[in-house]
DOVO-356543 format. One record per residue (C-alpha): residue number from 1; residue in one letter; chain; x, y negated, z. Coordinates in nm, 4 decimals, decimal comma, padded with zeros to 6 digits. Example, Ala and Ser with C-alpha at 12.3 -4.5 7.8 and 13.67 -1.06 7.14 Angstrom:
residues 2
num:1 | residuo:A | cadena:A | x:01,2300 | y:00,4500 | z:00,7800;
num:2 | residuo:S | cadena:A | x:01,3670 | y:00,1060 | z:00,7140;
end
This chain:
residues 294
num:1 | residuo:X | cadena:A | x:00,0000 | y:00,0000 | z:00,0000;
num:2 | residuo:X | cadena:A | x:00,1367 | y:-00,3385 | z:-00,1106;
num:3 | residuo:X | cadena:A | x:00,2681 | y:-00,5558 | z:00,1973;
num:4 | residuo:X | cadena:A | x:-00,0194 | y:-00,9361 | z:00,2378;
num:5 | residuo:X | cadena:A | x:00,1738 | y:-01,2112 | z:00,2447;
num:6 | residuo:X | cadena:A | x:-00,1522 | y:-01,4315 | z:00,2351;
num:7 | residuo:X | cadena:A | x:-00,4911 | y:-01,3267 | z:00,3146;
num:8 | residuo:X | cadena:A | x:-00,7894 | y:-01,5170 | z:00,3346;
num:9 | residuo:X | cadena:A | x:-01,1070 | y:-01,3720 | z:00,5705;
num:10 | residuo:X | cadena:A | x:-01,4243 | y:-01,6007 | z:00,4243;
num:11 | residuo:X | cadena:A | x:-01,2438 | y:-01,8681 | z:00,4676;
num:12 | residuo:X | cadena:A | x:-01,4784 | y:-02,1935 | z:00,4703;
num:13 | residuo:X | cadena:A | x:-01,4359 | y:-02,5573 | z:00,4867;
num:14 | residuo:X | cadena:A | x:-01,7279 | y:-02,8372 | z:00,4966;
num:15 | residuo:X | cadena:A | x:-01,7087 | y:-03,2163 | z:00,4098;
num:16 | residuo:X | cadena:A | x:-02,0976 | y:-03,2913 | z:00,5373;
num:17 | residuo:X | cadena:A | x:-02,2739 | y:-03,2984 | z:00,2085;
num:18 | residuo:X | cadena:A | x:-01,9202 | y:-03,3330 | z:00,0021;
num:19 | residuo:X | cadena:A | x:-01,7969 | y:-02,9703 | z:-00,1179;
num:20 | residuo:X | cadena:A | x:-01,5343 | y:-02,8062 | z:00,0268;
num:21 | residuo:X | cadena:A | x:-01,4478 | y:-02,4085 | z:-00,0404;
num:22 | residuo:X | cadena:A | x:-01,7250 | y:-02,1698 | z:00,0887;
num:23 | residuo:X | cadena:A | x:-01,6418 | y:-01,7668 | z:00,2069;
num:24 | residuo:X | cadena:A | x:-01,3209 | y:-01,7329 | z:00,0435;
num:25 | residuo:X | cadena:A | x:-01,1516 | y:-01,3489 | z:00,0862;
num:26 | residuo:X | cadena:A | x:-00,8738 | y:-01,2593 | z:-00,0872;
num:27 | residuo:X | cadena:A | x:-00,5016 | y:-01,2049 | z:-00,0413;
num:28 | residuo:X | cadena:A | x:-00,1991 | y:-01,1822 | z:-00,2569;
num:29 | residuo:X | cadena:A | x:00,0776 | y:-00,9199 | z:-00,2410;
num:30 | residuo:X | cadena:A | x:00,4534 | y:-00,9269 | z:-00,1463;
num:31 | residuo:X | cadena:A | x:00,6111 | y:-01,0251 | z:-00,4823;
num:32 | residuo:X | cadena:A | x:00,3117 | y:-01,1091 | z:-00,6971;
num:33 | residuo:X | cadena:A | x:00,3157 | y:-01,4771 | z:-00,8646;
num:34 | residuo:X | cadena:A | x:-00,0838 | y:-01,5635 | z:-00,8151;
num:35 | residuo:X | cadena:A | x:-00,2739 | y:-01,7526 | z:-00,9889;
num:36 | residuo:X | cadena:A | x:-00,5002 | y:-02,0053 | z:-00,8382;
num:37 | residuo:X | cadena:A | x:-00,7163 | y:-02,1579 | z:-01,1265;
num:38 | residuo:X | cadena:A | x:-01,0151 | y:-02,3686 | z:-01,1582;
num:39 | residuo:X | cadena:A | x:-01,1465 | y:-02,7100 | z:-01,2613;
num:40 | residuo:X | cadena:A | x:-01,0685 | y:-03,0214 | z:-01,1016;
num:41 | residuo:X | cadena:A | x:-01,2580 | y:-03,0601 | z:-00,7864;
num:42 | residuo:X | cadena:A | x:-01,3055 | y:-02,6945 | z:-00,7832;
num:43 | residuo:X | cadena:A | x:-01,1406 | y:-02,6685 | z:-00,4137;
num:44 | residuo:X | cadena:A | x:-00,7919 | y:-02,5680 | z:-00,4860;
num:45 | residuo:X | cadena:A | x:-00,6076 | y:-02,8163 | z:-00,2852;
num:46 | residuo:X | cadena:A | x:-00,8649 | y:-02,7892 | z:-00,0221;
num:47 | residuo:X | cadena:A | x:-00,7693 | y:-02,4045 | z:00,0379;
num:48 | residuo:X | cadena:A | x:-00,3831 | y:-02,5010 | z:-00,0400;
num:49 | residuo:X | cadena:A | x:-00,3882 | y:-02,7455 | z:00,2828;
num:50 | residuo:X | cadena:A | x:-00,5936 | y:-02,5269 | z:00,4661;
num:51 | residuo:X | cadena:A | x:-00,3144 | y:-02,2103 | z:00,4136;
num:52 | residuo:X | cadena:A | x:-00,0678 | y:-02,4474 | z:00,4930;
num:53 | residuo:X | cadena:A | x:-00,2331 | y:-02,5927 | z:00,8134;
num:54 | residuo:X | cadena:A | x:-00,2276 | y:-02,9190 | z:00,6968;
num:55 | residuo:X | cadena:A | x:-00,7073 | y:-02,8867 | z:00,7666;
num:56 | residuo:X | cadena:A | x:-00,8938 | y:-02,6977 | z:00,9926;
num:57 | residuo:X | cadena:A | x:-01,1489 | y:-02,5066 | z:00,8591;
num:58 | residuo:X | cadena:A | x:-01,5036 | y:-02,5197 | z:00,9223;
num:59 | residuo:X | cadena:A | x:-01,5224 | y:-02,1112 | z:00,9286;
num:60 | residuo:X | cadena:A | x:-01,3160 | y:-01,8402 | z:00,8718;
num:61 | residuo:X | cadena:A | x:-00,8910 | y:-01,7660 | z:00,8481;
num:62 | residuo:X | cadena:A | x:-00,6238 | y:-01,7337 | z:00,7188;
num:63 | residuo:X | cadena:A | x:-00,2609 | y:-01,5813 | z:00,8048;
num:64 | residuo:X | cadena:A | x:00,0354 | y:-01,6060 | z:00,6137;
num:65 | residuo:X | cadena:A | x:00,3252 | y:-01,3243 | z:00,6719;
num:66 | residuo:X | cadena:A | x:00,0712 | y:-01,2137 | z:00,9029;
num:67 | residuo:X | cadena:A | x:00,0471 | y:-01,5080 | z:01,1224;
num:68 | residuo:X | cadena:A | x:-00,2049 | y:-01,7572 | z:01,1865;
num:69 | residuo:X | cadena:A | x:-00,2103 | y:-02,0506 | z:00,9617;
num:70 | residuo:X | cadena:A | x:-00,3708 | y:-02,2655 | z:01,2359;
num:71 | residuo:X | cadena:A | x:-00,2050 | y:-02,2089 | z:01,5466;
num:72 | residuo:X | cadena:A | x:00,1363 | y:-02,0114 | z:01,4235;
num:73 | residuo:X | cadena:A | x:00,1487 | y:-02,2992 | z:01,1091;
num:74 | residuo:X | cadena:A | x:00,5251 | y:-02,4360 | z:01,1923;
num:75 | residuo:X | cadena:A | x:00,6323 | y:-02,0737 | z:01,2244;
num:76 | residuo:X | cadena:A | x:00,4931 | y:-01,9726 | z:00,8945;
num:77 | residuo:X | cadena:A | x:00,6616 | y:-02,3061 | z:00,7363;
num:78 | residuo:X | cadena:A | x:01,0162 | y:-02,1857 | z:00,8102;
num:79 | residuo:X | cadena:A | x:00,9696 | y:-01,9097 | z:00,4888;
num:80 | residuo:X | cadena:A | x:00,7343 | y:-02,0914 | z:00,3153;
num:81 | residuo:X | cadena:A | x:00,8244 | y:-02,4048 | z:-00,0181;
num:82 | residuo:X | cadena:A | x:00,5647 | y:-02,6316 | z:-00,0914;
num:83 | residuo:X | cadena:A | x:00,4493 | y:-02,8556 | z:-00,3063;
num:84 | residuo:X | cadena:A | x:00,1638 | y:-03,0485 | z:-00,2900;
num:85 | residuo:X | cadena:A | x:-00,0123 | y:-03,1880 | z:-00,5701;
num:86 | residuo:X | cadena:A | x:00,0212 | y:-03,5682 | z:-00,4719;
num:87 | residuo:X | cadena:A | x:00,3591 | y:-03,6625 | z:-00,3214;
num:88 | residuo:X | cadena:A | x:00,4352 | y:-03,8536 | z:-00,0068;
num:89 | residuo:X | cadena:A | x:00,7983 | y:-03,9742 | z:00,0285;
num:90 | residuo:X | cadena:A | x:01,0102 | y:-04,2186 | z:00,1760;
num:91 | residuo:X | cadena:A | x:01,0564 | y:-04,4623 | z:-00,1068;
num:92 | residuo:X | cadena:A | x:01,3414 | y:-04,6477 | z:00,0465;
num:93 | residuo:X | cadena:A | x:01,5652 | y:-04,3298 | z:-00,0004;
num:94 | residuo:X | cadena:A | x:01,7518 | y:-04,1981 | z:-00,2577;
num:95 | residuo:X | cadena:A | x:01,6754 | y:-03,8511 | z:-00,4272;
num:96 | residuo:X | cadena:A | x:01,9630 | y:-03,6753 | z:-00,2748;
num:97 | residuo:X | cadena:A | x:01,8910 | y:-03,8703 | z:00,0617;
num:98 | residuo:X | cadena:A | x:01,5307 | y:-03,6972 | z:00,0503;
num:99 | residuo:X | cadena:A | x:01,6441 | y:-03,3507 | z:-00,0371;
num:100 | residuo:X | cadena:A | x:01,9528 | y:-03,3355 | z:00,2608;
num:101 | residuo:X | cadena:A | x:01,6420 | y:-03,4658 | z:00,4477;
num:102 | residuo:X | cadena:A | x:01,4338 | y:-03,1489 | z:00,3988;
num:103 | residuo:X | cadena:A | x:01,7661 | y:-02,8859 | z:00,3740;
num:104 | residuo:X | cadena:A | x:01,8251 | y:-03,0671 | z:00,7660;
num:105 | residuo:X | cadena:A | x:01,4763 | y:-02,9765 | z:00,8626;
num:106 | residuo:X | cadena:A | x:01,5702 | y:-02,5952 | z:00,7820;
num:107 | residuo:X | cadena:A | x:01,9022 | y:-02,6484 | z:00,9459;
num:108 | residuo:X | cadena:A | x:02,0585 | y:-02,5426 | z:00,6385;
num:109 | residuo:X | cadena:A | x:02,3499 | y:-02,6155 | z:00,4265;
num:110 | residuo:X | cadena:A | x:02,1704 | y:-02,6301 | z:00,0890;
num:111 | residuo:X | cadena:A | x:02,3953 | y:-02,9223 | z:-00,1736;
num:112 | residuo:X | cadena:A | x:02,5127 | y:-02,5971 | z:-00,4047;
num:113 | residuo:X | cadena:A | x:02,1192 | y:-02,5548 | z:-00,4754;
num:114 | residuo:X | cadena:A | x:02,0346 | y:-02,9286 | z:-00,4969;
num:115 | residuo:X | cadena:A | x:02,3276 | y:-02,9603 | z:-00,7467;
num:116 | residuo:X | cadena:A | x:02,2258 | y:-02,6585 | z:-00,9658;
num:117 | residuo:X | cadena:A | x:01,8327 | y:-02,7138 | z:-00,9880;
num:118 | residuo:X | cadena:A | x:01,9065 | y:-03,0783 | z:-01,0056;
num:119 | residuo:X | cadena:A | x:02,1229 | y:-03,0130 | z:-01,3253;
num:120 | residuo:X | cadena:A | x:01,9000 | y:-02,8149 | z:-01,4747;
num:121 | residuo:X | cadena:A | x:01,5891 | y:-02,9991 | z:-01,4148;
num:122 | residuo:X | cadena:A | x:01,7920 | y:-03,3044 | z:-01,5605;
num:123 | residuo:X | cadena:A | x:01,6933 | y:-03,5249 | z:-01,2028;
num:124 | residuo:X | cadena:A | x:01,9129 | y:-03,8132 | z:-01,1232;
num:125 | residuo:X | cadena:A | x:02,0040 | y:-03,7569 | z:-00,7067;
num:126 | residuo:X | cadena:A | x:02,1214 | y:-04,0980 | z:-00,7047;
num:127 | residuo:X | cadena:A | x:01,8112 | y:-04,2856 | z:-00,8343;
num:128 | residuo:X | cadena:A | x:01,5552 | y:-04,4666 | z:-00,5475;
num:129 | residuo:X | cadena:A | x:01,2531 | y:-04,2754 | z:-00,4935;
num:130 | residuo:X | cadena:A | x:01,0269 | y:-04,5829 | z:-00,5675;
num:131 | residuo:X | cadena:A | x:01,2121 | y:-04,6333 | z:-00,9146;
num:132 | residuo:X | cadena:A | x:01,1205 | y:-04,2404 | z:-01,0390;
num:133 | residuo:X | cadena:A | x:00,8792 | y:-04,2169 | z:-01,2740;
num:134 | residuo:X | cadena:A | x:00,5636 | y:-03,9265 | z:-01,2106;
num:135 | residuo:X | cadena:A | x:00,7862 | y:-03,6475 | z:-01,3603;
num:136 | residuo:X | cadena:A | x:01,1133 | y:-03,7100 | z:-01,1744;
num:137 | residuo:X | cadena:A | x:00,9037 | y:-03,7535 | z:-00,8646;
num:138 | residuo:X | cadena:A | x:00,7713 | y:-03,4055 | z:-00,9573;
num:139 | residuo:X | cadena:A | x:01,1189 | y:-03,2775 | z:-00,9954;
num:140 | residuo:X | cadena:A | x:01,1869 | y:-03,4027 | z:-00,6403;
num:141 | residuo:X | cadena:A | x:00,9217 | y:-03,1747 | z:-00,5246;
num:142 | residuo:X | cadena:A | x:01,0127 | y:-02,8465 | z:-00,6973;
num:143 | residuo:X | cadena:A | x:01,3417 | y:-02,8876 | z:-00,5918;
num:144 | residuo:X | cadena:A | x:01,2172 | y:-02,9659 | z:-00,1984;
num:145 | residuo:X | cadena:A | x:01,0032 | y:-02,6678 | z:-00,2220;
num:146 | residuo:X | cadena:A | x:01,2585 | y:-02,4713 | z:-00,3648;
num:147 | residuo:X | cadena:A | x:01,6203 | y:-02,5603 | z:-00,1972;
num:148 | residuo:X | cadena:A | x:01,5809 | y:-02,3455 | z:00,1057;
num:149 | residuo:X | cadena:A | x:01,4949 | y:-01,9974 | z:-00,1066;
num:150 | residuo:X | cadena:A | x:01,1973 | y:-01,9344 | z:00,1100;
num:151 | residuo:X | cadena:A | x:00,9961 | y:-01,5999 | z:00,1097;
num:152 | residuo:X | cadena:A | x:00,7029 | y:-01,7682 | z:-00,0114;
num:153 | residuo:X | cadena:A | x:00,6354 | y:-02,0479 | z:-00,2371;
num:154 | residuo:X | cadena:A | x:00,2988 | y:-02,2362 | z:-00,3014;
num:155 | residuo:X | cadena:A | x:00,2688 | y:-02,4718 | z:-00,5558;
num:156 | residuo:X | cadena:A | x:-00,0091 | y:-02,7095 | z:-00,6578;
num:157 | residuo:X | cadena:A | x:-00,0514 | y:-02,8303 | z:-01,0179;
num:158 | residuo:X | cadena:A | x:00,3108 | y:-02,8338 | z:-01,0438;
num:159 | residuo:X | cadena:A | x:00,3498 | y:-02,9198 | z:-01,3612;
num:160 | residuo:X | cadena:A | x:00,1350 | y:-03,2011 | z:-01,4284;
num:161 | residuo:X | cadena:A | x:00,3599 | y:-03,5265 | z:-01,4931;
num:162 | residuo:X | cadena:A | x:00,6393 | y:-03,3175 | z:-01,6339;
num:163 | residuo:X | cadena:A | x:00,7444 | y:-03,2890 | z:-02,0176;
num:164 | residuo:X | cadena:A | x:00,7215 | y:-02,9740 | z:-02,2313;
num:165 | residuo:X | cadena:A | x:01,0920 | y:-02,9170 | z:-02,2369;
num:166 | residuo:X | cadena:A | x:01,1179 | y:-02,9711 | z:-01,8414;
num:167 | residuo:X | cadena:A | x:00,8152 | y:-02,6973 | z:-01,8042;
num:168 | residuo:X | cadena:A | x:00,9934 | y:-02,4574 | z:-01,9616;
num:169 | residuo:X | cadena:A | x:01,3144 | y:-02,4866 | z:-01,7526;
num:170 | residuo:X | cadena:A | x:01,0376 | y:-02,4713 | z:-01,4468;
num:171 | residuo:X | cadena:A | x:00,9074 | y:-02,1307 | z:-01,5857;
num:172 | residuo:X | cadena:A | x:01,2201 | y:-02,0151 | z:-01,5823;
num:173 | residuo:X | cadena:A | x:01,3541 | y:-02,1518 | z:-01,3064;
num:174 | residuo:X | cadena:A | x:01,0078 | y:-01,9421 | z:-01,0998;
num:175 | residuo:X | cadena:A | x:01,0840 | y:-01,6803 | z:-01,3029;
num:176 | residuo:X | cadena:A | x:01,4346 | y:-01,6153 | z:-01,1409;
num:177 | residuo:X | cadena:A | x:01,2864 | y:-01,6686 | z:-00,8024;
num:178 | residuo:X | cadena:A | x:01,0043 | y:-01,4034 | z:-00,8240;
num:179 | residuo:X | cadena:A | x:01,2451 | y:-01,1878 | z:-00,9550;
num:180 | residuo:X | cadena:A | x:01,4725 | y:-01,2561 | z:-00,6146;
num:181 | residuo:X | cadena:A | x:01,1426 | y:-01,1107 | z:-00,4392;
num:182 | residuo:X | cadena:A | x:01,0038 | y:-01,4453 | z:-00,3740;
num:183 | residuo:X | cadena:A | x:00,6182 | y:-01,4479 | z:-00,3584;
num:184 | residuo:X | cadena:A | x:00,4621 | y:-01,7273 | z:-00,5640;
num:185 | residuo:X | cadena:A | x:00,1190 | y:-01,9195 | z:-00,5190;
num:186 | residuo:X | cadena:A | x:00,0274 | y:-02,1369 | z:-00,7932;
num:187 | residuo:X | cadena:A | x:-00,2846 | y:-02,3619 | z:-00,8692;
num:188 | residuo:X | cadena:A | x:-00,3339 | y:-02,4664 | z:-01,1992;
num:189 | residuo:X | cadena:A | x:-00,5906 | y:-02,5444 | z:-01,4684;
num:190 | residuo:X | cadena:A | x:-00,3229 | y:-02,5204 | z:-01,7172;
num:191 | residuo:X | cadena:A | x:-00,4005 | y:-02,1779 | z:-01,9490;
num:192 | residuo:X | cadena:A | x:-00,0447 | y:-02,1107 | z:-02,0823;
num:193 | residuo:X | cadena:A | x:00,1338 | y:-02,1230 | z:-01,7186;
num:194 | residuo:X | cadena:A | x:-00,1303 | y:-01,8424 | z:-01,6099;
num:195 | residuo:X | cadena:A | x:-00,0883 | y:-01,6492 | z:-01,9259;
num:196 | residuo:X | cadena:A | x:00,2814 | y:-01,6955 | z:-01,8783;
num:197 | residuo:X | cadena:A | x:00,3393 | y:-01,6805 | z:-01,5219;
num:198 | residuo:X | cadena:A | x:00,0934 | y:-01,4858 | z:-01,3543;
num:199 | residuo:X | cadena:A | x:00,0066 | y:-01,1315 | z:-01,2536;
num:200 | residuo:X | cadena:A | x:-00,2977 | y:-01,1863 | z:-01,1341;
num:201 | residuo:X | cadena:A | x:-00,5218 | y:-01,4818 | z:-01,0976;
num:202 | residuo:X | cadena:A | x:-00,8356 | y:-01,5999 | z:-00,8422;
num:203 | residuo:X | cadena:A | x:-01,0876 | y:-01,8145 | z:-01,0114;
num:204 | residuo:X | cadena:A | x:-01,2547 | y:-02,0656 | z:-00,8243;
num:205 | residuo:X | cadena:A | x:-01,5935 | y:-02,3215 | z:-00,9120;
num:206 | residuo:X | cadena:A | x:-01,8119 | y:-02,5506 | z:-00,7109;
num:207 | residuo:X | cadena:A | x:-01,5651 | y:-02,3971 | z:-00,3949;
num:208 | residuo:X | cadena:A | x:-01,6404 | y:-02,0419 | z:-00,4268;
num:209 | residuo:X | cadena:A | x:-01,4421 | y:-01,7550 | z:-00,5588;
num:210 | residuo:X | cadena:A | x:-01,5326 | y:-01,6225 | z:-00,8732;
num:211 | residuo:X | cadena:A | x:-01,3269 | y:-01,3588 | z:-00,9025;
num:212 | residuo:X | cadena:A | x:-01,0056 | y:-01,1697 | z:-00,9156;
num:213 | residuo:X | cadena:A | x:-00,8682 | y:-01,0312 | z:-01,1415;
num:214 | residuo:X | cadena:A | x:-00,5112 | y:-00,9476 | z:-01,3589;
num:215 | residuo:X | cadena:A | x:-00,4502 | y:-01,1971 | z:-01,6671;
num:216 | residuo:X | cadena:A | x:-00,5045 | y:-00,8477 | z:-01,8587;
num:217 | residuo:X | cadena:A | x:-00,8319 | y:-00,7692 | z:-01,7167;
num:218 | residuo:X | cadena:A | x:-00,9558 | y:-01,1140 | z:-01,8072;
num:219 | residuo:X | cadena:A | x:-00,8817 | y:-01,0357 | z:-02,1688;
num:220 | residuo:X | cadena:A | x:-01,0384 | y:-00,7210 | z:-02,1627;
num:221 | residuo:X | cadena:A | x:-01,3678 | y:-00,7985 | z:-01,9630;
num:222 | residuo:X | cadena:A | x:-01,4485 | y:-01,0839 | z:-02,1594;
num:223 | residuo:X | cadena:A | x:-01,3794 | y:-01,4056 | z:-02,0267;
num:224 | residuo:X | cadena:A | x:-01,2662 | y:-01,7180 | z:-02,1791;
num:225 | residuo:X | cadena:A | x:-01,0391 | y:-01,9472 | z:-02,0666;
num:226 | residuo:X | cadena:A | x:-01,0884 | y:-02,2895 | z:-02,2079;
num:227 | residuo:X | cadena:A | x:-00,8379 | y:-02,5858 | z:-02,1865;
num:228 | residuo:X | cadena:A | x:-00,9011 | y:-02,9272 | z:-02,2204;
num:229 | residuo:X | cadena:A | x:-00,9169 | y:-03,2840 | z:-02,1260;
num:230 | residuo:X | cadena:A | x:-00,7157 | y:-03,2008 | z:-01,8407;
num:231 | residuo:X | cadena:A | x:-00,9476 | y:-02,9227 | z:-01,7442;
num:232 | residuo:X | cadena:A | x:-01,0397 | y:-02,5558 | z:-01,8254;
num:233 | residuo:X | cadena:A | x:-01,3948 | y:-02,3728 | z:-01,8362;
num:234 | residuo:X | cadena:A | x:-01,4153 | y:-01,9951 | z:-01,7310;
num:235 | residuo:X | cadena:A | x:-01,7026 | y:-01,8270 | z:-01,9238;
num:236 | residuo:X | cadena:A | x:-01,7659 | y:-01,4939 | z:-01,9346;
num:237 | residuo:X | cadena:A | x:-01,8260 | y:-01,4045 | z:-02,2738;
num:238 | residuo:X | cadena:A | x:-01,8317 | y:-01,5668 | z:-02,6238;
num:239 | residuo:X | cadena:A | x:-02,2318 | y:-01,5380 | z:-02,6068;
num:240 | residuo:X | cadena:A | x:-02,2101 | y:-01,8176 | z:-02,3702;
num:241 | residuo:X | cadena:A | x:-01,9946 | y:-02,0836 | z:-02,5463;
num:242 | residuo:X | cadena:A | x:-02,2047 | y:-01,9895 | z:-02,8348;
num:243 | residuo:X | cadena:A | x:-02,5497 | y:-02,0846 | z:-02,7157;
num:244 | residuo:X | cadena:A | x:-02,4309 | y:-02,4026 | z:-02,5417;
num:245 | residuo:X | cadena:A | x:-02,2569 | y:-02,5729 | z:-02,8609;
num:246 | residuo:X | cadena:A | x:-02,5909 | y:-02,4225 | z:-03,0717;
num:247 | residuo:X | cadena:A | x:-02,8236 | y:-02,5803 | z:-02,8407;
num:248 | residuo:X | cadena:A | x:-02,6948 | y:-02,9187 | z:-02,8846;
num:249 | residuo:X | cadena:A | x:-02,5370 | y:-02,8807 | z:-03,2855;
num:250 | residuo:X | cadena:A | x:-02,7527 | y:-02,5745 | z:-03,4421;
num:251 | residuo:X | cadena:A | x:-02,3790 | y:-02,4802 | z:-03,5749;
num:252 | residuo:X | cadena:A | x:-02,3372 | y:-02,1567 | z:-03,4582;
num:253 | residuo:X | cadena:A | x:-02,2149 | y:-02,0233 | z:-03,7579;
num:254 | residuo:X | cadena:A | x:-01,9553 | y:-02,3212 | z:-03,8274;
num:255 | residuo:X | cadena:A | x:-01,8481 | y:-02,1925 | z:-03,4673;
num:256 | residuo:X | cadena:A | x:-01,7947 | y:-01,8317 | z:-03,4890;
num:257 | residuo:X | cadena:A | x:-01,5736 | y:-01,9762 | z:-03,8025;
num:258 | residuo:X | cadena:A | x:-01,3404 | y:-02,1576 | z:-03,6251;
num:259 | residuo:X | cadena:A | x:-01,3382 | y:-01,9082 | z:-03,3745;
num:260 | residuo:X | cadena:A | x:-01,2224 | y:-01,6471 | z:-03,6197;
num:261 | residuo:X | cadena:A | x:-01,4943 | y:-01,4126 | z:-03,5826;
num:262 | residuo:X | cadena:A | x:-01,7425 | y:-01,3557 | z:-03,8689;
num:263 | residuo:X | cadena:A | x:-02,0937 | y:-01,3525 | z:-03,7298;
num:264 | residuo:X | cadena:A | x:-02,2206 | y:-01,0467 | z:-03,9642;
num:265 | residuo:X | cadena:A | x:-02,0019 | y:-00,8152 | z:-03,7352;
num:266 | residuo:X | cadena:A | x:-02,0509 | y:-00,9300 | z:-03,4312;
num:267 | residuo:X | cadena:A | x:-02,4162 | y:-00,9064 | z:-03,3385;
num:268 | residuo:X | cadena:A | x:-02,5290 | y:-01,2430 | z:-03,1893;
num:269 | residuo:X | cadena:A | x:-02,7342 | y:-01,0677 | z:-02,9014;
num:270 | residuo:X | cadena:A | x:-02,3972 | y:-00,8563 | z:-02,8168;
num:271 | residuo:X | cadena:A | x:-02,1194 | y:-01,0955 | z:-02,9068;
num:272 | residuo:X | cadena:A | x:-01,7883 | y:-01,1051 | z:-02,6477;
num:273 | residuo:X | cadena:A | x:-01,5052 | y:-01,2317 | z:-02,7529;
num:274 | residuo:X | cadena:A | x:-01,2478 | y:-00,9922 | z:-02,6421;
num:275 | residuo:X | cadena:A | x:-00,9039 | y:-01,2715 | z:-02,6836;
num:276 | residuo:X | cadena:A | x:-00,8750 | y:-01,5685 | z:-02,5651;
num:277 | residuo:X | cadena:A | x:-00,9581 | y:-01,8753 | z:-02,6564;
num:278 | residuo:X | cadena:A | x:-00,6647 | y:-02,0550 | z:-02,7550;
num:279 | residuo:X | cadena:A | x:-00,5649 | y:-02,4308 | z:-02,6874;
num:280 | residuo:X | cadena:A | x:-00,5544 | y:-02,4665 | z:-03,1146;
num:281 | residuo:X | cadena:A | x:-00,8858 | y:-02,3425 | z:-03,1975;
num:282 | residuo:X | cadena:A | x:-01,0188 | y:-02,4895 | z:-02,8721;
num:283 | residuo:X | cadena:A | x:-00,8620 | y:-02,8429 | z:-03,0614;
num:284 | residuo:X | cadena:A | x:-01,0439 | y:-02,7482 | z:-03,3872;
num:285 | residuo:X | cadena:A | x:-01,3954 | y:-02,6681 | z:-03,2443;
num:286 | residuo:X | cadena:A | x:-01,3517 | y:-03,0109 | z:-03,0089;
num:287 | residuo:X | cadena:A | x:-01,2602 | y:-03,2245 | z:-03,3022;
num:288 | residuo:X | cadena:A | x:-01,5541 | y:-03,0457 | z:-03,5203;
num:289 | residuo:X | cadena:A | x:-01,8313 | y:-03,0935 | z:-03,2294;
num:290 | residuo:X | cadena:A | x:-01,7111 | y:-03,4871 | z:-03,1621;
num:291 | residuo:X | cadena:A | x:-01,7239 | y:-03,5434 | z:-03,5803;
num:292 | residuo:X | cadena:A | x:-02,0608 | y:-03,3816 | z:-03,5360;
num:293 | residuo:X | cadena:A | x:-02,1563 | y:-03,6818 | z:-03,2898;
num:294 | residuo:X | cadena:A | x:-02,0348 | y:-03,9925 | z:-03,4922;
end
């Protein structure tokens, strides 16, 4: 049986009449890199600073190397790197200031890390912190989270602010780690980093959990992941994306052709798309639906 590094036991927090997460159970396995994926708003960082003790919750647990993330929380955060999806620094210091900062909260001698994931991730140590731009204050982060080699790592959105070529050196850069033995949380709504990075993935909306299941599985059961403007929709079979866009266009034909899939063989009262939807022809039936509206 695989060793829990997080589980989750309905875990449950309430903002009043704001959303929060409701009844969330699941855990991840020693060595996994989980995915965490949903819309904006969906509760993500809610559960993220819940795990990491940062809110209470309303109902339920959670433990983390087996421990309590309420009451054992500065315990757990001796193994654990994170990165939160909005920053919170010092501006007045300088990058490497910041990072001997966090290695000195571990008591650890970490400038041979700083130096190499520095280099790599093309960050300037020696820059402000209130002069970085979005994606070198992102690159601060990763390497913060990062430095110490912790067991664990949880990420959230880590990638948003940072350019193509810089995300690839991240990939690998996580890639290296999990193959160390380091366990990896990540939240994203970003459909290549799942595809790419995970071995299985939790799907949350409207703060519940979907479901769970590997990045294969979700191929072969049916579901959809859709990517854009910033977001991504999780449907669970091509029937569904069908109707919607017919409803409001009567195109369904024009659709199934940009799709790739010829209506005559796929019987509309049966049709599931069995690949995913890719960022392209998600472009191409977004540009033909908004030329439908002008």
């Amino acid at each position: 049986m695989n060793e829990q590094i997080i589980a989750l036991n309905g875990l449950t927090k309430s903002y009043g009449k704001h959303r929060g997460i409701s009844d969330l159970s699941f855990s991840v396995n020693a060595g996994e890199i989980f995915g965490f994926i949903g819309p904006n708003g969906a509760g993500k960082s809610t559960t993220i600073r819940t795990l990491m003790g940062l809110i209470r919750p309303t109902g339920g647990s959670a433990t983390i190397f087996g421990l309590d993330c309420q009451t054992q929380a500065s315990e757990i955060a001796r193994n654990v790197g994170y990165l939160p999806s909005e920053d919170s620094y010092y501006e007045n210091m300088k990058v490497h200031q910041l990072l001997q900062y966090t290695a000195d909260l571990y008591g650890m001698d970490c400038w041979s890390r700083v130096n190499d994931l520095a280099a790599r991730l093309d960050l300037d140590l020696y820059r402000r912190i209130s002069d970085l731009s979005l994606g070198n204050r992102k690159k601060v982060g990763i390497v913060s989270a990062l430095i110490t080699s912790p067991k664990l790592v949880i990420m959230d959105e880590p990638t948003s602010g940072l350019d193509p070529l810089i995300q690839q050196v991240f990939y690998e850069i996580l890639a290296e780690e999990n193959r160390r033995g380091t366990t990896i949380f990540l939240s994203s709504h970003v459909l290549s980093e799942v595809q790419r990075l995970c071995d299985r993935a939790a799907i949350l909306k409207d703060g519940r959990l979907v479901g769970i299941q590997s990045i294969k599985e979700l191929r072969e059961s049916g579901y959809i992941i859709m990517a854009g403007d910033g977001n991504i929709t999780l449907t669970a079979s091509g029937m569904e994306i069908a109707s919607r866009v017919y409803r409001r266009h009567k195109t369904i034909t024009k659709l199934f052709e940009l799709m790739g899939v010829s209506p005559e063989q796929a019987a509309l009262d049966a049709c599931k798309v069995e690949h995913d939807l890719s960022e392209e022809t998600f472009a191409r039936i977004h540009d033909f639906v908004k030329s439908r509206k002008a």
